[in-house]
C-alpha positions as CSV (number, residue, x, y, z in Angstrom):
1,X,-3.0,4.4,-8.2
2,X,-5.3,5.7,-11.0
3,X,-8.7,3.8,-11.1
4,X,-9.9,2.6,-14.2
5,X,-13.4,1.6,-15.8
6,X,-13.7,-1.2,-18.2
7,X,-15.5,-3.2,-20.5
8,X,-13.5,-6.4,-20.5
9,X,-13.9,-9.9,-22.5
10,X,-14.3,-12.9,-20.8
11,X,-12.3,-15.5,-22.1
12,X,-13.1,-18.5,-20.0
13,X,-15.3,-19.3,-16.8
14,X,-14.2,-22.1,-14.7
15,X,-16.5,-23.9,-12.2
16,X,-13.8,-25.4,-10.1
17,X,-16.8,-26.4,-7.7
18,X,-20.6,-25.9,-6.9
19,X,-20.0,-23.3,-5.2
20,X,-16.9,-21.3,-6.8
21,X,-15.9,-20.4,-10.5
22,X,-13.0,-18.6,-11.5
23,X,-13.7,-15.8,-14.1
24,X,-10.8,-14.9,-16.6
25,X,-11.0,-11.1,-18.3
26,X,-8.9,-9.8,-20.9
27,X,-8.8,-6.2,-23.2
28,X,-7.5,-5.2,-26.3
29,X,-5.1,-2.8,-24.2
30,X,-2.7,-3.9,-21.9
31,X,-4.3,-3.9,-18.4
32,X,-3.0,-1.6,-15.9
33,X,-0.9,-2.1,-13.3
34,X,-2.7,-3.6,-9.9
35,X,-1.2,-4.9,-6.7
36,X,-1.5,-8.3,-5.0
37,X,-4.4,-7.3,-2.2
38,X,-5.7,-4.9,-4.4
39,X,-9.9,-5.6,-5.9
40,X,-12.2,-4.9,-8.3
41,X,-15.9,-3.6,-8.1
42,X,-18.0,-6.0,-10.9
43,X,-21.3,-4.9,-12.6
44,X,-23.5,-7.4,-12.9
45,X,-26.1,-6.9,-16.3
46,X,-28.8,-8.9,-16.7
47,X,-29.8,-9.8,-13.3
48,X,-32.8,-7.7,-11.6
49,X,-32.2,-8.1,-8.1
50,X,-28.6,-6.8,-8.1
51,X,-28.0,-3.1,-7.9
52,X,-24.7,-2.6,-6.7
53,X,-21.5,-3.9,-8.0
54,X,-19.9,-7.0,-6.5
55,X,-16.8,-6.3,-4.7
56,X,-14.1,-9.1,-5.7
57,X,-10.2,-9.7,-4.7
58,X,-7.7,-9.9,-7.6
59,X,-6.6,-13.7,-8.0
60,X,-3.8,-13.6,-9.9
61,X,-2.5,-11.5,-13.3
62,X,-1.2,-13.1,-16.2
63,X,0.6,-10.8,-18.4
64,X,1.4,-13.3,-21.1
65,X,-2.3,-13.4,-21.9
66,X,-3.3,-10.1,-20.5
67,X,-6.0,-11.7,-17.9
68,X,-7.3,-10.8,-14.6
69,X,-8.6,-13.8,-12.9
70,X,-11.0,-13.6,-10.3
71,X,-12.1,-16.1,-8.1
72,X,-16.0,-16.0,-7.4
73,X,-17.9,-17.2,-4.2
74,X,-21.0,-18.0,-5.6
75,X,-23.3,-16.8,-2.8
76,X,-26.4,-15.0,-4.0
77,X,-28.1,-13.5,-7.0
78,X,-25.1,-11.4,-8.3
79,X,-22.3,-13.6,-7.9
80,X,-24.4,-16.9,-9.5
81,X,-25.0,-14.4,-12.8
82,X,-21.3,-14.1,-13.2
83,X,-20.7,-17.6,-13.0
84,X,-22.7,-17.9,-16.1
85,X,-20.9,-15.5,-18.2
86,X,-20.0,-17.1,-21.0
87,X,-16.7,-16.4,-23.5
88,X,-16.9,-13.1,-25.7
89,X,-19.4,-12.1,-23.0
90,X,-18.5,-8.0,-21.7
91,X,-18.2,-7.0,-18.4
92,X,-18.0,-3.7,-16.6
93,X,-15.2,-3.1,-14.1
94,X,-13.7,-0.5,-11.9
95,X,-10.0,-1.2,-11.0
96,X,-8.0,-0.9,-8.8
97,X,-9.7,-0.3,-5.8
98,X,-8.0,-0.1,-2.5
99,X,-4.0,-0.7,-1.4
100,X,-1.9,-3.9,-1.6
101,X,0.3,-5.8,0.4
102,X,3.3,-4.7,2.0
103,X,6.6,-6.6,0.0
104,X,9.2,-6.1,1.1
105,X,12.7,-5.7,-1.0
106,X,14.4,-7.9,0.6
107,X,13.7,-12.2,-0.4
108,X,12.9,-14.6,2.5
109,X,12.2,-17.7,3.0
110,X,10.1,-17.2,6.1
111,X,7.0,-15.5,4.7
112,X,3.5,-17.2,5.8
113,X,0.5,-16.8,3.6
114,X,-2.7,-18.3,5.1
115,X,-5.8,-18.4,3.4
116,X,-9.5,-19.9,4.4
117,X,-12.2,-20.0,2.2
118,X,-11.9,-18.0,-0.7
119,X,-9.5,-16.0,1.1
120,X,-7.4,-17.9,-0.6
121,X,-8.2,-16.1,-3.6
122,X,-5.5,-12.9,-3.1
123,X,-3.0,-15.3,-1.4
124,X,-2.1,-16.8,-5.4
125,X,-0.9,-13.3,-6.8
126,X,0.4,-12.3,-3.6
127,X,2.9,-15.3,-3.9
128,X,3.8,-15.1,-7.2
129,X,4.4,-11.7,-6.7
130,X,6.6,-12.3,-3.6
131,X,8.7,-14.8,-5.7
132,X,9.3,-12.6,-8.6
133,X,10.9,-10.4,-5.8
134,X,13.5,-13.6,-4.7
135,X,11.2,-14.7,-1.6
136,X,9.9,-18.4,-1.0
137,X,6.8,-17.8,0.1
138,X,4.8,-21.0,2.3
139,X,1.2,-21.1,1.7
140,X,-1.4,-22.5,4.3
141,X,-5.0,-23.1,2.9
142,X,-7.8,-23.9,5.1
143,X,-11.3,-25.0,4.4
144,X,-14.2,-27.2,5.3
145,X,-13.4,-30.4,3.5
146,X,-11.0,-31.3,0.1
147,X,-13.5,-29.9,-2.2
148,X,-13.4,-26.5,-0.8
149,X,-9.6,-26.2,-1.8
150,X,-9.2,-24.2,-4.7
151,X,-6.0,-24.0,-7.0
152,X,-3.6,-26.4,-5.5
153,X,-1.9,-27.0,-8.3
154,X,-1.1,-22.9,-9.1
155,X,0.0,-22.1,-5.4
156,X,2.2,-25.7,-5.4
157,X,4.1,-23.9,-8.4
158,X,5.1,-21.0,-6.6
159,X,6.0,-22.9,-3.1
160,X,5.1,-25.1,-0.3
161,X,1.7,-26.1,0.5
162,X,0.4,-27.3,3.6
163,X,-3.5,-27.3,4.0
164,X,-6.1,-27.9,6.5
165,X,-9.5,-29.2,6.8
166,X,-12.0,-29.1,9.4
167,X,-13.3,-32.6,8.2
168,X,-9.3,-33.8,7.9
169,X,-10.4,-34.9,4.2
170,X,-7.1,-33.4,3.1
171,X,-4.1,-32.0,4.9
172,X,-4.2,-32.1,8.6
173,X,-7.3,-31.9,10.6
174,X,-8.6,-28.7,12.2
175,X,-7.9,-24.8,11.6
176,X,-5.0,-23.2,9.8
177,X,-3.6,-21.7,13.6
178,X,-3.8,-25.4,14.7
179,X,-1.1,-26.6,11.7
180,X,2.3,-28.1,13.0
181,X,4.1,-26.0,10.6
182,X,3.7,-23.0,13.1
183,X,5.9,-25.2,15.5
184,X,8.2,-26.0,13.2
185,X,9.3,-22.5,11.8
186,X,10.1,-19.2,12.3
187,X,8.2,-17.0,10.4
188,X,8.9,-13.1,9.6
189,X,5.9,-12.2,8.1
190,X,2.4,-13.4,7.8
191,X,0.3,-12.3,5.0
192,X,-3.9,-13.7,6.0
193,X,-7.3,-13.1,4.0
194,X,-10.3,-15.3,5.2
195,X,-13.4,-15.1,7.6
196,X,-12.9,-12.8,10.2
197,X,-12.4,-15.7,13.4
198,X,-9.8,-17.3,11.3
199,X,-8.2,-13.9,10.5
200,X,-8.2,-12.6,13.8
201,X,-6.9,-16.2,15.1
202,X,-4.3,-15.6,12.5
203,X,-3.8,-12.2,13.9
204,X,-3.2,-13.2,17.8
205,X,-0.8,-16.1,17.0
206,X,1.1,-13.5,15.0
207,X,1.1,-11.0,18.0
208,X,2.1,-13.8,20.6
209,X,5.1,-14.1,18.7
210,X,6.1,-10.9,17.7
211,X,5.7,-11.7,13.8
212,X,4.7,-8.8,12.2
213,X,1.0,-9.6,10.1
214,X,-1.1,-8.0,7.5
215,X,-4.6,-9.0,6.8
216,X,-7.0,-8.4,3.9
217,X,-10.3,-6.9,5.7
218,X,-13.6,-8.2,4.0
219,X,-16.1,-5.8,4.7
220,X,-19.4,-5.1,2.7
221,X,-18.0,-2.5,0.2
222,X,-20.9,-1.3,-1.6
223,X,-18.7,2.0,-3.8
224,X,-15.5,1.0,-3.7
225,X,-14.3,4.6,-2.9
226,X,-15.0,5.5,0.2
227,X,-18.3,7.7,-0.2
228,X,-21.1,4.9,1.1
229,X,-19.6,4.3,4.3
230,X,-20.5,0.8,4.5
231,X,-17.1,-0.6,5.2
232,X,-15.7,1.5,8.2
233,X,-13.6,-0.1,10.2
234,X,-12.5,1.0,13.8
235,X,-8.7,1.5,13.5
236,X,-6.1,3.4,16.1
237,X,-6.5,6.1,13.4
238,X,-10.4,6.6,13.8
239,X,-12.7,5.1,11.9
240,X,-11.4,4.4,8.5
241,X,-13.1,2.6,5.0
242,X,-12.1,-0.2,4.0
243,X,-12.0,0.2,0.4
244,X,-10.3,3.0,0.4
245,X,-7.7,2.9,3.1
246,X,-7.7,-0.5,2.8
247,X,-8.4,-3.3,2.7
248,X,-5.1,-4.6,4.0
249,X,-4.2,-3.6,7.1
250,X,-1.4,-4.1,10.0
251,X,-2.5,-6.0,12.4
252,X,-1.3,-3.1,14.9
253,X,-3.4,-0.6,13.3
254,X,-6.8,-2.6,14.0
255,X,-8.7,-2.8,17.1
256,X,-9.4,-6.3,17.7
257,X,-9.2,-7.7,21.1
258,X,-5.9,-9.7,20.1
């Protein structure tokens, strides 16, 4: 897909919590297309520690108001100055980077999307995207407590929630692969994004059970195109970057000892 560079508007910056904020962008032109998976590379002005761009997922696209959302993990210098951008503010984007996830033409009721953390954040356009197409997608959040849980009310509007939490402060008690709705049905397909032990959890209960699985790779992507070489990832095809040939990948194409 063509990649684009843009001065976008913000029009509003959300701190759902202390540690996350969502960040809505706009344009006077209608924004390109992008795919659920799919990210953006993020300048951030202003602050003199940050030199690269801040690599983050695309939350979710709404075409009524001609937003890109993005939801921001506020974890060090770069990240905490976009979470102060402020309405009218402009900020520099490349888009899209990477490929999306694999939807398939034909609906289903048995697709899985599991997000931990701000994982989460891909798993909201990925399901909206899935129910244009007829599907009735089940989401399964996972975090540290309640107030890690971002969006619940967006993803219960698409489908069927079921969260956990490692304190059991909401939802049932543990990790995401320890959920009694992977007793309870047969899923098809399993869409992840997360920290890498949850993923790759993910990724061996997916395995065990012959359901095929795609996950959304989080490695430190400085460029965004493949030329740094800071995001390889060893893969049956050789050693592959992640923000370019990625970052969703079959489970069956990645080397992890699942």
């Amino acid at each position: 897909m063509k990649k684009f560079i843009l001065d976008l508007t913000v029009t509003e910056n959300l701190r759902l919590h202390a540690n996350y904020a969502l960040l809505k962008l706009t344009d006077q032109s209608r924004l390109p297309e992008m795919l659920p998976g799919q990210f953006a590379e993020i300048r951030v002005d202003g602050s003199p520690t940050t030199f690269l761009r801040r690599p983050i997922s695309i939350n979710y696209i709404d075409r009524a108001r001609n937003e890109v959302w993005f939801l921001i993990q506020l974890v060090g210098d770069g990240t905490k100055h976009l979470a102060e951008a402020k309405p009218g503010d402009i900020i520099n984007v490349v888009l899209p980077l990477g490929n999306g996830f694999t939807i398939s033409q034909t609906p289903s009721d048995k697709l899985l999307l599991v997000g931990g953390g701000v994982g989460t954040a891909p798993m909201l356009y990925l399901g909206e995207q899935l129910a244009q197409n007829g599907s009735k997608p089940t989401f399964l959040l996972g975090a540290r407590s309640n107030k890690d849980l971002l969006q619940l009310d967006d993803f219960k509007a698409i489908g069927e929630v079921y969260t956990t939490t490692e304190d059991g402060s909401h939802g049932e008690k543990g990790y995401v692969t320890q959920h009694s709705i992977l007793t309870k049905v047969n899923f098809e397909q399993i869409y992840t994004c997360g920290p890498k032990p949850m993923m790759m959890a993910v990724a061996k209960y997916a395995k065990s059970n012959q359901i095929e699985c795609e996950v959304s790779l989080e490695n430190t992507m400085a460029c965004g195109i493949g030329a740094c070489l800071c995001c390889v990832e060893d893969t049956t095809e050789g050693h592959l970057c992640v923000c370019k040939e990625g970052p969703i990948f079959n489970i069956k194409k990645l080397l992890w000892q699942i």
